[in-house]
C-alpha positions as semicolon CSV with decimal commas, in nm:
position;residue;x (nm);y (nm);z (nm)
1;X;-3,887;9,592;-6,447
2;X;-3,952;9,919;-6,224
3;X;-4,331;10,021;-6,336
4;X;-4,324;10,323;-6,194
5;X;-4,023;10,433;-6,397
6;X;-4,214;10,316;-6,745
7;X;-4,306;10,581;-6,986
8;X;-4,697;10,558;-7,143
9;X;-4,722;10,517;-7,518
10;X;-4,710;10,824;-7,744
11;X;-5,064;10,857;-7,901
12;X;-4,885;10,928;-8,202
13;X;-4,726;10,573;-8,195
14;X;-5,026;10,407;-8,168
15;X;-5,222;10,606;-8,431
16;X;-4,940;10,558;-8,673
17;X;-4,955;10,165;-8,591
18;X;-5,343;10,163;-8,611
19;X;-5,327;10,347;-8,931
20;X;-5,095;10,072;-9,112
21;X;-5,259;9,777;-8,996
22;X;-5,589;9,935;-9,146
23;X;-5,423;9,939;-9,448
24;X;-5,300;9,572;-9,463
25;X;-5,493;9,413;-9,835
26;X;-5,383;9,098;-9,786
27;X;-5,349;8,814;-9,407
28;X;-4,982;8,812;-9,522
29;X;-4,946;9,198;-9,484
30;X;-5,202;9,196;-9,218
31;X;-4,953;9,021;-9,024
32;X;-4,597;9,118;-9,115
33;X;-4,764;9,497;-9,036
34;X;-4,840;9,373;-8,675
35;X;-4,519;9,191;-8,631
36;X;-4,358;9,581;-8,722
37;X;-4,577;9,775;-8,516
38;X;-4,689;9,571;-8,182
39;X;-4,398;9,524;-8,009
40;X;-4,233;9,888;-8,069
41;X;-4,605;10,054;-7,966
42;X;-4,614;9,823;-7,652
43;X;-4,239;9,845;-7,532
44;X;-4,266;9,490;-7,396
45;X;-4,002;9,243;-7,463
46;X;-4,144;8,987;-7,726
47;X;-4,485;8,955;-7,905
48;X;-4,632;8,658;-8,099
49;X;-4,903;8,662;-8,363
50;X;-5,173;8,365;-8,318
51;X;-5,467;8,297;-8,612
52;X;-5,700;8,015;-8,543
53;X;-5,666;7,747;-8,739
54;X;-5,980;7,513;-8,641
55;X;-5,912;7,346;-8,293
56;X;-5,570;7,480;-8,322
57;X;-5,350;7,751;-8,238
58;X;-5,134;7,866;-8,520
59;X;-4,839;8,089;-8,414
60;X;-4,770;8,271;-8,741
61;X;-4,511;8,503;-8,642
62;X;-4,328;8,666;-8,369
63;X;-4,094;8,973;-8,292
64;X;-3,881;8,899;-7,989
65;X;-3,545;8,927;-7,801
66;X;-3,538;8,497;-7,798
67;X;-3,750;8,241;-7,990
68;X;-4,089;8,152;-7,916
69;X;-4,322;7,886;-8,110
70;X;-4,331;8,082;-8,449
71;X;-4,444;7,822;-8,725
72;X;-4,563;7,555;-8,473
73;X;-4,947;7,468;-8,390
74;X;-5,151;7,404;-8,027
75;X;-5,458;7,228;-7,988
76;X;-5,684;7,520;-7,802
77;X;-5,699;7,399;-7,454
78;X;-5,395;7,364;-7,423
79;X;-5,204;7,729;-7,473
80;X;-5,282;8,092;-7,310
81;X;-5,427;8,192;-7,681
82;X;-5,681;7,912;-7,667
83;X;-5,800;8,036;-7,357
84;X;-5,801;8,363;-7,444
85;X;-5,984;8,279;-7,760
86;X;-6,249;8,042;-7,654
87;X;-6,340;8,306;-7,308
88;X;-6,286;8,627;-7,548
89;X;-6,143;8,808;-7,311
90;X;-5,734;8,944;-7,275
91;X;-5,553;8,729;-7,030
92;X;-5,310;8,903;-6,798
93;X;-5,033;8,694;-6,622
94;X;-4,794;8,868;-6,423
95;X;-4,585;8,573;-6,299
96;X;-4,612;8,229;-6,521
97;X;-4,524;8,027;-6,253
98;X;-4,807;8,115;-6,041
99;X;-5,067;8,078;-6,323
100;X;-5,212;7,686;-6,424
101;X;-5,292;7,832;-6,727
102;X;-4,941;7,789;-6,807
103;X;-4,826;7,530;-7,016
104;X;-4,451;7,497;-6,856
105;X;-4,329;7,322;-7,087
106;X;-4,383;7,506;-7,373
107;X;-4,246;7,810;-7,195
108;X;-3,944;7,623;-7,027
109;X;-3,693;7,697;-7,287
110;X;-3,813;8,049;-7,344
111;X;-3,754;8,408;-7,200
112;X;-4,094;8,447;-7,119
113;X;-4,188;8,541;-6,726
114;X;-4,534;8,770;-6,767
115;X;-4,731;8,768;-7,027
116;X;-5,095;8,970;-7,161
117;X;-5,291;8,786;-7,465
118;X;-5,564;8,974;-7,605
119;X;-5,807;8,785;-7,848
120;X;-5,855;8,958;-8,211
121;X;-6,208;9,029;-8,237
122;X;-6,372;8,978;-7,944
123;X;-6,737;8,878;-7,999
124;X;-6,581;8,598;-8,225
125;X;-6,246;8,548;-8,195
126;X;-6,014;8,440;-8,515
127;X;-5,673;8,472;-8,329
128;X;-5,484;8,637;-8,084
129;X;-5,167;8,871;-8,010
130;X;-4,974;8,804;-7,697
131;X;-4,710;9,051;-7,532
132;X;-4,437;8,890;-7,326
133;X;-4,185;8,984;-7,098
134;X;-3,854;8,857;-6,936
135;X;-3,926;8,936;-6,571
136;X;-4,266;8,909;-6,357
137;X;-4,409;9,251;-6,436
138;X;-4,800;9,337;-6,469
139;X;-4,883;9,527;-6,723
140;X;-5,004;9,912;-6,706
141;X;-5,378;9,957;-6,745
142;X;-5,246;10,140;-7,099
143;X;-5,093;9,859;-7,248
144;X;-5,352;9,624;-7,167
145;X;-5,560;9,900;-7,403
146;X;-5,306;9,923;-7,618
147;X;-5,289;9,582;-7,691
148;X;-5,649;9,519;-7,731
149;X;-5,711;9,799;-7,923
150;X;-5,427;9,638;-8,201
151;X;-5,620;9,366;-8,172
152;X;-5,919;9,460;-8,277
153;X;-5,746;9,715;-8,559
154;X;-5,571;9,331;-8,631
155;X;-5,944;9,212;-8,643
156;X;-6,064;9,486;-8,936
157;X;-5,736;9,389;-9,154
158;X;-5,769;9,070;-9,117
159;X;-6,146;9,056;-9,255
160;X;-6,047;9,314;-9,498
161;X;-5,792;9,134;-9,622
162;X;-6,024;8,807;-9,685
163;X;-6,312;9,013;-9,861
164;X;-6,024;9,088;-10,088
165;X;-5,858;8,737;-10,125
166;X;-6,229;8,639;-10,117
167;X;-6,331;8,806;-10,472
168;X;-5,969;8,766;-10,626
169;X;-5,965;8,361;-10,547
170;X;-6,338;8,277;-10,518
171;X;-6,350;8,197;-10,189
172;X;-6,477;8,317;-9,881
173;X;-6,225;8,225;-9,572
174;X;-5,868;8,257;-9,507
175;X;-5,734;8,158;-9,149
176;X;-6,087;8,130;-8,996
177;X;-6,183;8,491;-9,104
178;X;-6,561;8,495;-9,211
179;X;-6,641;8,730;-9,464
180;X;-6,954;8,952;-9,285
181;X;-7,196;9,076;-9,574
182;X;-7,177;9,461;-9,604
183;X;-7,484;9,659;-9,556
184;X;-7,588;9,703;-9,925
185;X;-7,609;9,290;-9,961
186;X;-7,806;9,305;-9,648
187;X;-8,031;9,573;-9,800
188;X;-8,061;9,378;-10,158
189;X;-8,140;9,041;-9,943
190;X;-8,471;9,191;-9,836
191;X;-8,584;9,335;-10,171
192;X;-8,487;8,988;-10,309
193;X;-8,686;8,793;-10,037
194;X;-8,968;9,102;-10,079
195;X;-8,967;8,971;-10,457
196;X;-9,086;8,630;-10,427
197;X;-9,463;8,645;-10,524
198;X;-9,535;8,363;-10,272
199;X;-9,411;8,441;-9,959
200;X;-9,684;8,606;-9,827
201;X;-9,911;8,290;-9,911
202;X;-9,634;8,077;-9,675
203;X;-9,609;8,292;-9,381
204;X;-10,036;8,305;-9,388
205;X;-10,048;7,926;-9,406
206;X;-9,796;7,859;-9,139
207;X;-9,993;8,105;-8,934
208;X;-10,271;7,946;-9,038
209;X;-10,196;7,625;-8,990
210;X;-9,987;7,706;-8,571
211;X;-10,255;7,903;-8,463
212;X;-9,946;8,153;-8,411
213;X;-9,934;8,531;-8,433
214;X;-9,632;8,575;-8,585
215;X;-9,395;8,498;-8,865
216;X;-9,081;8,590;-9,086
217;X;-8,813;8,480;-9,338
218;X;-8,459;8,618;-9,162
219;X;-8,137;8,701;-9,294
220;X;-7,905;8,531;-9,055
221;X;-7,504;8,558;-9,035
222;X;-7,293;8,511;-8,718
223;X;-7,332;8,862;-8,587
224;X;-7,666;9,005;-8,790
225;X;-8,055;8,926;-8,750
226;X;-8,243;9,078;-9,040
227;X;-8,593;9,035;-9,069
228;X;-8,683;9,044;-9,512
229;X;-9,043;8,941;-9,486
230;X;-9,294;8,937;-9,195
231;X;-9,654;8,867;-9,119
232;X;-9,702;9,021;-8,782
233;X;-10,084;8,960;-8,618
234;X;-9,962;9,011;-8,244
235;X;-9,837;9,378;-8,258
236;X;-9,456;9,227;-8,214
237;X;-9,314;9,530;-8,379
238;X;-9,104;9,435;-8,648
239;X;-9,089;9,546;-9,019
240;X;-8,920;9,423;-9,336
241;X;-8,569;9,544;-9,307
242;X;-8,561;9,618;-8,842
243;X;-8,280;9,387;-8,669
244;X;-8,303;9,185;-8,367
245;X;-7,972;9,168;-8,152
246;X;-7,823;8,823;-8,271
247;X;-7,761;8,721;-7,907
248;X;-8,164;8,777;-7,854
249;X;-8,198;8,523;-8,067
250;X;-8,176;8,136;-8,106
251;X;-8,135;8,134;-8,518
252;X;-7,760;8,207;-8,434
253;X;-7,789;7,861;-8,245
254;X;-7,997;7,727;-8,592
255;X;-7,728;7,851;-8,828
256;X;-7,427;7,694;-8,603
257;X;-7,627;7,336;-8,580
258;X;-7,850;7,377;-8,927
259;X;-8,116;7,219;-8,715
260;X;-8,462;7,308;-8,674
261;X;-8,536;7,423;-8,292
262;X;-8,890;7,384;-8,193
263;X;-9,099;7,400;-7,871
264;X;-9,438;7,373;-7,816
265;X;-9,409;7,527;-7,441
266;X;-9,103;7,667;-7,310
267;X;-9,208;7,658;-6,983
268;X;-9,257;7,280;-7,008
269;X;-8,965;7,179;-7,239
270;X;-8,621;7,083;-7,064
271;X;-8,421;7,278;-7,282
272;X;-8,560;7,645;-7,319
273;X;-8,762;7,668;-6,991
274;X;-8,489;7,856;-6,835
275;X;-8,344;7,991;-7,176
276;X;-8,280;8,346;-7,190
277;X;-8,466;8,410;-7,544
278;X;-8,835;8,298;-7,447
279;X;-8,781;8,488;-7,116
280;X;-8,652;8,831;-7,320
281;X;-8,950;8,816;-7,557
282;X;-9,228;8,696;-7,332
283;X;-9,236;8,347;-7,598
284;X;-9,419;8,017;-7,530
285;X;-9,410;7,871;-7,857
286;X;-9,187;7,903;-8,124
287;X;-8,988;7,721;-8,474
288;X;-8,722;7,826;-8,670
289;X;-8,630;7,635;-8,952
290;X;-8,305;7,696;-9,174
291;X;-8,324;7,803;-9,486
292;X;-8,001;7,587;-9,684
293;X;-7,892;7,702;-10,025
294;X;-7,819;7,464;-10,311
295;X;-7,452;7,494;-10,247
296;X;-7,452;7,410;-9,872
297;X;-7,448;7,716;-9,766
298;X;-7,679;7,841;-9,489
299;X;-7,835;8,180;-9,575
300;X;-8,102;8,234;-9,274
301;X;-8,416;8,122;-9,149
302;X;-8,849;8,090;-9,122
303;X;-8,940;8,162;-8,828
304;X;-9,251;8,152;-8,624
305;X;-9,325;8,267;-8,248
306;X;-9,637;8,328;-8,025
307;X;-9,696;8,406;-7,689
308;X;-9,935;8,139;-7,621
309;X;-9,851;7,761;-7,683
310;X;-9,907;7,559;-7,986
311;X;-9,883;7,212;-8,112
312;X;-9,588;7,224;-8,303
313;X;-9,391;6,870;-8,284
314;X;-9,624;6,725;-8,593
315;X;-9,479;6,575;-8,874
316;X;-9,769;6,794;-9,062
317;X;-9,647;7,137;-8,944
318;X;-9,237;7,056;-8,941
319;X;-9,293;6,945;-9,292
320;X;-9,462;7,227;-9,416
321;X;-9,199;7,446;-9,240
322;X;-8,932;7,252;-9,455
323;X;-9,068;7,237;-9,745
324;X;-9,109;7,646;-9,776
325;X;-8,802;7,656;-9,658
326;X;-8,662;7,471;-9,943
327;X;-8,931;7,682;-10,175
328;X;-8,756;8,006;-10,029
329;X;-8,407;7,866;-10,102
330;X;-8,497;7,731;-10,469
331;X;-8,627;8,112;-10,536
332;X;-8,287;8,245;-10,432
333;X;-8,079;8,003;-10,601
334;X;-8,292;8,018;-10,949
335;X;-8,260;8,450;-10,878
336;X;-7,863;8,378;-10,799
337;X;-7,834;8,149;-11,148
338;X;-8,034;8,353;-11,360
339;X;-7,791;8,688;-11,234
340;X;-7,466;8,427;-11,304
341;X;-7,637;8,366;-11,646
342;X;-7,711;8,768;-11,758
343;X;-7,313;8,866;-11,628
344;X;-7,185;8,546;-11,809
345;X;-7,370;8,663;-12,144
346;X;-7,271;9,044;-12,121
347;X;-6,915;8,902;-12,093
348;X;-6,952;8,689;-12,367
349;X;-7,074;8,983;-12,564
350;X;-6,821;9,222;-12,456
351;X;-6,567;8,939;-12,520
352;X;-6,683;8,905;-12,879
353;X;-6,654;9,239;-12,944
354;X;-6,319;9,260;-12,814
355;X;-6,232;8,973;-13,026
356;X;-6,358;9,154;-13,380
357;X;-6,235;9,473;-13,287
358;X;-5,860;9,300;-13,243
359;X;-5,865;9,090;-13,536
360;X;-5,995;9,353;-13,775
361;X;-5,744;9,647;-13,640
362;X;-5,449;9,469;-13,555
363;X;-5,430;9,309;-13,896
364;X;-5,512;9,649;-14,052
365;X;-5,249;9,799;-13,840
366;X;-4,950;9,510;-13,898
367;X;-5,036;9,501;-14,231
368;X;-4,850;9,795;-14,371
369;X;-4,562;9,748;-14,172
370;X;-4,554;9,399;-14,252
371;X;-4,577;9,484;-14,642
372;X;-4,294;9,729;-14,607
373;X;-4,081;9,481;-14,513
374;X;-4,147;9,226;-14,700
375;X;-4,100;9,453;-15,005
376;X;-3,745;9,568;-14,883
377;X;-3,637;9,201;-14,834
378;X;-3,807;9,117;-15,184
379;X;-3,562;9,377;-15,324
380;X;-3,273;9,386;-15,171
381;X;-3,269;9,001;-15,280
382;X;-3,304;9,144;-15,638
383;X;-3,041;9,388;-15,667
384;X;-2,834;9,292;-15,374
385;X;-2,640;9,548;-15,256
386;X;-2,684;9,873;-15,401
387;X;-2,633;10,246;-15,270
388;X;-2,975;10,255;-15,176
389;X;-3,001;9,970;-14,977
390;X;-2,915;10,132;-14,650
391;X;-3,204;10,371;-14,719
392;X;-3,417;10,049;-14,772
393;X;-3,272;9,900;-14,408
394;X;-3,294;10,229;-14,240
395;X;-3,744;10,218;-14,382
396;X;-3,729;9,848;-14,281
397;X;-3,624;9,911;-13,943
398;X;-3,852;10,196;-13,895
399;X;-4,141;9,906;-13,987
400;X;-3,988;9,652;-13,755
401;X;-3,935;9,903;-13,478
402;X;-4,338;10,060;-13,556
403;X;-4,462;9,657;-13,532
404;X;-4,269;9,589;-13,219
405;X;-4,463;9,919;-13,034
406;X;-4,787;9,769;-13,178
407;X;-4,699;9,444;-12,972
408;X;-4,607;9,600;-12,695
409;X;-4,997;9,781;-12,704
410;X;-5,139;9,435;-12,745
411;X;-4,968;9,270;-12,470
412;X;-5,061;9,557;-12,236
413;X;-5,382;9,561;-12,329
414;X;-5,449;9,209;-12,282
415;X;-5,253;9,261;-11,907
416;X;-5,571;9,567;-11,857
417;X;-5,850;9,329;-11,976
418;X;-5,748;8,988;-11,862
419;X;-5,462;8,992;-11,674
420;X;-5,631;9,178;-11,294
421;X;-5,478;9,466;-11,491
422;X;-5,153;9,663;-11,505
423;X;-4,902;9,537;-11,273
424;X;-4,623;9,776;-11,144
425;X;-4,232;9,792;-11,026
426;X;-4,214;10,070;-10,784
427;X;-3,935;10,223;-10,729
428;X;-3,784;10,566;-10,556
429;X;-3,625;10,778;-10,855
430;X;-3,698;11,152;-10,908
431;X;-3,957;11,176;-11,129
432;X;-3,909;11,517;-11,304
433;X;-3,553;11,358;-11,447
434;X;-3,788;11,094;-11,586
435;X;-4,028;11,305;-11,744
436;X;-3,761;11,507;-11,897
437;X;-3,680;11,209;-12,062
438;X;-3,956;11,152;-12,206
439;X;-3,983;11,527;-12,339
440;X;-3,689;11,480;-12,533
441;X;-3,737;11,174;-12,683
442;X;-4,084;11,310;-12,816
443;X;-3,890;11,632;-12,896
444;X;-3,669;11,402;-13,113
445;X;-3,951;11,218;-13,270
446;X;-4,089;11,599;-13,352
447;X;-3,850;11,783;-13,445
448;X;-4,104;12,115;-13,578
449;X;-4,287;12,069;-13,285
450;X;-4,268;12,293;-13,007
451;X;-4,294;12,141;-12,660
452;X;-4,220;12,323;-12,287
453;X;-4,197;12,158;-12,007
454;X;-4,172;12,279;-11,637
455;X;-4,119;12,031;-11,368
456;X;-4,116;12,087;-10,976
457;X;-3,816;11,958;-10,916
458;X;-3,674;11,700;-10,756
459;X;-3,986;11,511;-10,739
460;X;-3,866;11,220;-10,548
461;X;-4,160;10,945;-10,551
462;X;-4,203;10,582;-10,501
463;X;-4,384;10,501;-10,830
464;X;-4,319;10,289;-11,111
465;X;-4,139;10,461;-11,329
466;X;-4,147;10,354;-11,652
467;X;-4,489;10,295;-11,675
468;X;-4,569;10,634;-11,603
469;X;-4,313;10,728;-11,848
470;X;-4,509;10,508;-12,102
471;X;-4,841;10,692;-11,975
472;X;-4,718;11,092;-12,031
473;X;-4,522;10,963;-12,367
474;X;-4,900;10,848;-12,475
475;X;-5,052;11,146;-12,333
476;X;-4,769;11,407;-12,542
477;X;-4,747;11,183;-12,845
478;X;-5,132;11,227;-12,862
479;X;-5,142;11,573;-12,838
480;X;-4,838;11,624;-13,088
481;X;-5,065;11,431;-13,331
482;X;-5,432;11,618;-13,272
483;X;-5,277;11,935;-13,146
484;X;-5,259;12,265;-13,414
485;X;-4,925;12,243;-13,586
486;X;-4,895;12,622;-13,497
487;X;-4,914;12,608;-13,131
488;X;-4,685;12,423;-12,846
489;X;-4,780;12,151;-12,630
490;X;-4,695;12,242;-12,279
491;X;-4,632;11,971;-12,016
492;X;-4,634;12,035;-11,631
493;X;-4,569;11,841;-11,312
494;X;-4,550;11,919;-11,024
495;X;-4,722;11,822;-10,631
496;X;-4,984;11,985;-10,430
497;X;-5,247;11,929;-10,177
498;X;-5,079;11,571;-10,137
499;X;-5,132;11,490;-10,502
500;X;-4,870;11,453;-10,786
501;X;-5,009;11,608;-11,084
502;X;-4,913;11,603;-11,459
503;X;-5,057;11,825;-11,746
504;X;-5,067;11,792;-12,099
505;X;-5,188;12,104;-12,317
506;X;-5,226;12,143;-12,700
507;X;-5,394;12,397;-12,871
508;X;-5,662;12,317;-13,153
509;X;-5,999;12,177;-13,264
510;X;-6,167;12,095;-12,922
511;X;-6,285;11,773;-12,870
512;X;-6,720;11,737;-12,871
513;X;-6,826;11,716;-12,534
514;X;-6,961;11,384;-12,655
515;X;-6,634;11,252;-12,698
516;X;-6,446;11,257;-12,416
517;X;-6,626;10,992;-12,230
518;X;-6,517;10,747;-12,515
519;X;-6,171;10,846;-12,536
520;X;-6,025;10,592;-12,308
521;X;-6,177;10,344;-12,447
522;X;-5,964;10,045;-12,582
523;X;-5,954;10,043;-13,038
524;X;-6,061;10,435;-13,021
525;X;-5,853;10,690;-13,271
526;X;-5,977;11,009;-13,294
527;X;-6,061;11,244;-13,571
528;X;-5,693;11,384;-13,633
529;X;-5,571;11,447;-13,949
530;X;-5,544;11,245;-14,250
531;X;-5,216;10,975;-14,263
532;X;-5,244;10,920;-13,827
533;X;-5,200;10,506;-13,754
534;X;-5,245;10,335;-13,476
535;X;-5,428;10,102;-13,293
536;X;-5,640;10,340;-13,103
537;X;-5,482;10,183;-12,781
538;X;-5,286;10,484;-12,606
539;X;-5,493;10,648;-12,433
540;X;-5,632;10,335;-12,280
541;X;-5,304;10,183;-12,168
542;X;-5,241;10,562;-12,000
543;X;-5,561;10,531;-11,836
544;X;-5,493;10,172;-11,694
545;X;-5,127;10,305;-11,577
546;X;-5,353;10,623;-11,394
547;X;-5,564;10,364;-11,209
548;X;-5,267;10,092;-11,160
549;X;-5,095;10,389;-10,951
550;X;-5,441;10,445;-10,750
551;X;-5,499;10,774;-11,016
552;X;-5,732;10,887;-11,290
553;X;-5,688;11,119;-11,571
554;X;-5,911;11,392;-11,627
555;X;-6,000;11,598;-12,019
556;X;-6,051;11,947;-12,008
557;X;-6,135;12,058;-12,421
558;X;-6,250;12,447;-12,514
559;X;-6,162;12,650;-12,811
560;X;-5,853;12,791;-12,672
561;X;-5,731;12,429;-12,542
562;X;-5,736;12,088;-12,487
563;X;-5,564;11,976;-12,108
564;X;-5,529;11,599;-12,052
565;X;-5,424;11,587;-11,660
566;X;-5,326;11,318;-11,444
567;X;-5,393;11,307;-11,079
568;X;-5,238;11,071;-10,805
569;X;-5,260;11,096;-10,409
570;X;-4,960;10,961;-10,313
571;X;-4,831;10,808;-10,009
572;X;-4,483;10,718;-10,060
573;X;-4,356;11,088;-10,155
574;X;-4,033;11,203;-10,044
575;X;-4,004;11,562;-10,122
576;X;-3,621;11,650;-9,994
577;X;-3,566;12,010;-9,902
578;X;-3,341;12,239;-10,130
């Protein structure tokens, strides 16, 4: 391959790439984005997509001009990946042959000759991407970049997409991703620590007790120090809230082992007279001790550190250390429970509310349709066949057809409240054709009713179509029904500013100010006129449609009108030209 004939990357390329894997929700998307994107940004040859799976190497998928390992799994030490991985750095071969890194024999049968691996997230690597190539070549400064900067844009998607999988299944890892705490948990960590009425008393007894000057309870994850409590008699500096630079640290080493570290004398013990932390901080004496939560989980440490020595090794002082350790933990745990207990019972309550408000309008509501029918049956039993037994079918299918919609509200409002929500079919239709649909069937429904309509049109989206169809069929039907009798509704649609947008208008009584927060609220009918049924459910299902698309519906109500508008940033517009 002639290098000096090879054309760099378009920026746009890469931004493009950079922007999709950002937007990856789940590892599966994460992953299928990268296998789209890597090779074509790169220009090399073949790429293959490596997540760490324990000691192993997991090749997940691949994009090349010949097979690789996609599917099959490498102990560490033994593959380019591994190494990669465990020295987080990129690896750049230019020739196979004259690397030992090499495997052979898992390259033998390949097309592989060069090769660049980069590790996804560097300071703690969860995988790797490797670039290949059929012929000896090394790789431009650029795509070295290139490739590590996918990498690390691999790294954010990847964690994303855990935190996501994380609070949908309940747990907390997905092919070795660790879900980092975000800043506000960090934050709410030191007001809960800051809560515990006896904190204070432990750190002034431990310093007490050492003879040392200073002491804290630390929030501790694999790449944050956070100090939530401190008794500071030395002038050390910190404050409830300050960091320390993980690495500066050796309660990254006390998390890893969930052992207590403890040294009377650096300079004099084996292990931490030449260790970098004692050295950094000026430390002779110090003991960290890790704070374990009821469910195994470690959650950070007590700490203690002077720059003098102490006698530390007792069974007296290492038990204290423990056993306000395990104080710490208990107050956490009981603060954790008693939060679990107050969301439980608000559930419970909203649940039982939900559960009246069903029972006592859905059997008001199926009632009447239910008693129409059974009287038609009852009669047409009676008289058989008569000349006004098609009248009595025609009222009897009306009631069937009226019970059937009711369903339909229950089912999606059990979807909204129980179900993760509304779940849509997307498809690429033009959308003004599809409200137009809906005008006329409300038209026909209506027939005194005026209604206008203006659509931009075509409005060629990727949305799912009937369900907004169901949405702006709520949204007119509602204002046919509240709306003054002697004024049209108007509906609009149209996109601007990179937004589809749909309005509703009626004229009328405006609704109180009051109101309109509680409009979208599931079992609420409003104040129209005398005779209007339902179960109060439509303009909730149109609001879980709004946010099922990524949108929200907005009321505007004065005495000249009342505008219900829907909003949507899209992403998947096509708007062809004339």
């Amino acid at each position: 391959m002639d290098q000096a004939t090879r054309i760099s990357t378009p920026i746009a390329s890469l931004s493009k790439a950079l922007a999709r894997i950002a937007r990856a929700r789940s590892t599966e998307e994460a992953v299928s984005t990268l296998r789209e994107t890597v090779r074509n940004v790169i220009g090399c040859e073949g790429i293959a997509i490596i997540l760490k799976d324990g000691d192993l190497c997991h090749y997940v998928e691949e994009d090349a001009i010949g097979p690789l390992w996609k599917g099959q799994k490498f102990p560490a030490a033994a593959c380019v990946s591994g190494w990669s991985m465990r020295n987080k750095a990129t690896a750049v071969i230019p020739d196979i042959r004259a690397d030992d890194r090499i495997p052979y024999e898992l390259y033998a049968g390949t097309f592989v000759r060069a090769m660049a691996m980069a590790p996804v997230r560097s300071n703690a690597p969860v995988g790797a991407i490797g670039a290949y190539w059929s012929q000896p070549y090394t790789p431009a400064d650029w795509e070295v970049e290139v490739l590590e900067a996918l990498a690390e844009a691999a790294a954010t998607a990847l964690e994303n997409a855990a935190l996501i999988e994380s609070l949908t299944a309940g747990t907390t890892l997905r092919s070795g991703v660790a879900v980092e705490p975000r800043n506000d948990d960090f934050a709410r960590d030191v007001k809960r620590v800051g809560a515990i009425a006896a904190v204070p008393t432990m750190l002034d007894v431990v310093l007490r007790v050492t003879g040392m000057g200073f002491a804290a309870v630390a929030r501790v994850t694999e790449t944050r120090w956070i100090a939530c409590e401190v008794l500071d008699r030395v002038d050390f500096g910190l404050k409830p809230s300050d960091e320390l630079p993980i690495e500066s640290t050796l309660c990254n080493e006390v998390r890893m082992r969930r052992q207590t570290i403890v040294f009377d004398d650096a300079a004099e013990d084996p292990l931490y007279c030449d260790h970098h932390m004692p050295r950094t901080y000026g430390l002779r004496s110090y003991l960290s001790q890790p704070i374990i939560l009821e469910s195994g989980a470690f959650w950070g440490t007590l700490c203690a550190i002077d720059s003098n020595p102490a006698k530390l090794k007792t069974p007296e002082v290492l038990g204290a250390f423990k056993l306000f350790a395990e104080l710490i933990a208990h107050h956490l745990d009981a603060e954790t429970r008693l939060l679990n207990v107050s969301v439980a019972l608000q559930r419970e309550r909203e649940l039982a509310e939900f559960r009246e408000q069903f029972i006592a309008v859905l059997g008001h509501d199926l009632r009447n349709p239910i008693a129409a029918v059974d009287a038609g049956t009852s009669r047409l039993m009676k008289e058989g066949w008569t000349e006004r037994s098609p009248v009595l079918l025609k009222l009897m299918k009306s009631s069937l057809s009226r019970m059937s919609g009711l369903v339909d509200n229950v089912m999606d409002l059990a979807r909204a409240r129980m179900g993760g929500g509304i779940t849509l079919s997307l498809s690429e239709e033009d959308l003004s054709t599809t409200l137009q649909h809906v005008v006329d069937e409300v038209s026909v429904a209506n027939p005194t009713r005026r209604i206008s309509a203006a659509f931009d049109a075509p409005m060629t989206l990727a949305v799912d179509h009937p369900r907004l169809a169901q949405m702006v069929s709520n949204l007119l039907s509602n204002a046919v029904t509240h709306g003054a009798d002697d004024k049209p509704v108007a509906i609009n649609g149209r996109i601007a500013d990179g937004c589809l947008e749909i309005s509703v208008t009626n004229g009328g009584k405006p609704i109180e100010r009051s109101e309109i927060g509680k409009l979208f609220l599931p079992f609420k009918r409003g104040d129209g006129r005398a005779g209007v049924q339902g179960l109060g459910l439509g303009l909730y299902i149109a609001s879980q449609i709004a946010q099922a698309h990524g949108g929200r519906i907005d009321v505007r109500s004065d005495a000249d009108e009342t505008c219900f508008t829907f909003r949507m940033p899209f992403v998947h517009a096509i708007v062809p030209s004339a």
